[in-house]
N, C-alpha and C positions, 0 to 999 in steps of 0.2 A: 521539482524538488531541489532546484539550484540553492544555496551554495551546494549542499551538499551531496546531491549526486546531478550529475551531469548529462547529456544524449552521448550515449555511446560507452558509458559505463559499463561494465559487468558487474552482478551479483550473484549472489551463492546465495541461496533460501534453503530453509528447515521447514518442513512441512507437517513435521507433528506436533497436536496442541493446538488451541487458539492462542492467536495474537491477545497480547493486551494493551491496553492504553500506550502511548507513547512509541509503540512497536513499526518499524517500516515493514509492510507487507509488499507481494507480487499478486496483481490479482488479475482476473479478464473479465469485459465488459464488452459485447458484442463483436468477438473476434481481434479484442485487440486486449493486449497487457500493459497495465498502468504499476508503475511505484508510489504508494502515497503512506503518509504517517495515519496509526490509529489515531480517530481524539477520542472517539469515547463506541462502545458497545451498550446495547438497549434491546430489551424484545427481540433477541436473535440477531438484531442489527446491527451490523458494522459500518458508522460512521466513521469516513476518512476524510482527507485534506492533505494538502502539498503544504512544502515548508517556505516556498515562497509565494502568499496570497494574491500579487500583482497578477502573476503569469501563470497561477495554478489553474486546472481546467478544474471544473465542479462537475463530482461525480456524487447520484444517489446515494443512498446509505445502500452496502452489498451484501449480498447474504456467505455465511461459512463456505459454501459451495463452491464461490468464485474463487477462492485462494487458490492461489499458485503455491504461498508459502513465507516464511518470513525471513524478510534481509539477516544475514546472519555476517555478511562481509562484501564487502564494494572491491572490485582490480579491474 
């Protein structure tokens, strides 16, 4: 997610509600938590993506279940 969030960042999430488009989520995928931007929701599905395409890892599209919650503040 470089520029805009960093390794070693803190975030504060909101966990009620779905995310919508454009929104940074907190999510987990096999015991681990990722930050990535929505791009779009389909069929239950949440399609996400990192803000920098070079270095982003490619994750499935994830289901409501996996949220941790949505970025609401970086420190």
């Amino acid at each position: 997610m470089l520029p805009n969030f960093s390794p070693g960042d803190h975030v504060l999430t909101f966990n009620w509600g779905l995310p919508k488009s454009g929104n940074v989520i907190v999510f987990e995928v096999k015991d681990a938590f990722y930050v990535k931007r929505v791009k779009k929701i389909k069929d239950n599905l949440i399609y996400v993506t990192g803000d920098n395409m070079k270095e982003s890892s490619k994750i499935d599209p994830i289901d409501e279940g996996q949220i941790t919650g949505k970025v609401i503040w970086k420190y």
